[in-house]
C-alpha positions as CSV (number, residue, x, y, z in Angstrom):
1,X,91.8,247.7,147.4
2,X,95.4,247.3,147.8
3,X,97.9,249.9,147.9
4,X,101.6,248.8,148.0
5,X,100.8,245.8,149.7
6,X,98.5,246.9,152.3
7,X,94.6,246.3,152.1
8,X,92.8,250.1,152.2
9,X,89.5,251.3,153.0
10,X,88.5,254.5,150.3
11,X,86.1,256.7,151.0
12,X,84.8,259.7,149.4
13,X,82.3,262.7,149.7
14,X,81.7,265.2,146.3
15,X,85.6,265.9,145.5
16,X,87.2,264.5,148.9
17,X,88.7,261.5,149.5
18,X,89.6,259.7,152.4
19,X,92.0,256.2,152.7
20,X,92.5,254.0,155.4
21,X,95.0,251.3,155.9
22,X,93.4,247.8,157.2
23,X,95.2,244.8,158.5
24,X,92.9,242.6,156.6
25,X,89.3,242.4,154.9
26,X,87.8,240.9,157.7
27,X,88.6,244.6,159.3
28,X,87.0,246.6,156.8
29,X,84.5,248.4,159.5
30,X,87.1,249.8,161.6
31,X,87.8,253.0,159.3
32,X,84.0,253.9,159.7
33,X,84.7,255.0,163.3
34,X,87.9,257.1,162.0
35,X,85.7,258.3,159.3
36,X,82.5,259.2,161.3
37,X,84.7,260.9,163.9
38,X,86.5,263.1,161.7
39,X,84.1,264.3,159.0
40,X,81.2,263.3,160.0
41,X,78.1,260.4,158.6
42,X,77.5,260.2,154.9
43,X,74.4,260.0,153.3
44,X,74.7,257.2,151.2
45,X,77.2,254.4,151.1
46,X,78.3,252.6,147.8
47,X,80.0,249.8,148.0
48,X,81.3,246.8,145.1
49,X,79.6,243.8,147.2
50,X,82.8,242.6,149.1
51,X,81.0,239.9,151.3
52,X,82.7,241.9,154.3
53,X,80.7,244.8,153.8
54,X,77.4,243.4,152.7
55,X,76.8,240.9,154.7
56,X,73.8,240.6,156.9
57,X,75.4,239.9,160.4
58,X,78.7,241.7,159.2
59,X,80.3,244.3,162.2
60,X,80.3,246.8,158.5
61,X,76.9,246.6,158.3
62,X,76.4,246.9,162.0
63,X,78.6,249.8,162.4
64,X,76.8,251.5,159.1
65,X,73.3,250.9,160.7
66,X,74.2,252.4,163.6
67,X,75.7,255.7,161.9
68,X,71.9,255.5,159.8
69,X,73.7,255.6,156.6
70,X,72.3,254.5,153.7
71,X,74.0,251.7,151.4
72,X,73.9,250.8,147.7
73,X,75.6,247.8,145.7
74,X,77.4,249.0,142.1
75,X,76.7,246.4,140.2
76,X,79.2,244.4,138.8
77,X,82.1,245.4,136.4
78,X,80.3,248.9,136.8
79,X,83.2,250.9,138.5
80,X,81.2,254.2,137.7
81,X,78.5,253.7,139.6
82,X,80.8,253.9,142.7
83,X,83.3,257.5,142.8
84,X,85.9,255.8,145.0
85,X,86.9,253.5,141.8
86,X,87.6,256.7,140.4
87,X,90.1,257.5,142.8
88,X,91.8,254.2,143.4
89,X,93.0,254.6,139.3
């Protein structure tokens, strides 16, 4: 997602939301650490199947393994299925 011309990581848990700024896609795992550290692991992770976040050998997925969180793929053009589309609107 971009927000005013900087790439951001959203995140959300029931009715909280959390945004970090990245430097690029590529750097998508680092707000896990930020995340993890200040609220804690979630349960389940949703995610729209950015290649940097699904992929098999990614530092995402690596970093999401080691936090044992679950993940799920929305499918596509279903922004429902994932709550942080509904915050990014």
């Amino acid at each position: 997602m971009r927000y005013h011309g900087h790439e951001m990581q959203v995140h959300t848990r029931y009715f909280f939301a959390a945004a970090y700024p990245i430097e690029r896609k590529a750097g998508a795992h680092k707000p896990l650490d930020l995340l993890m550290n200040e609220y804690g692991a979630m349960e389940l992770l949703i995610s729209d199947g950015a290649k940097e976040k699904v992929g098999k050998h990614t530092k995402f997925q690596a970093k999401r393994k080691k936090y044992n969180i679950k993940s799920k793929v929305s499918e596509r053009e279903r922004s429902n299925q994932n709550p942080a589309e509904g915050v990014i609107r």
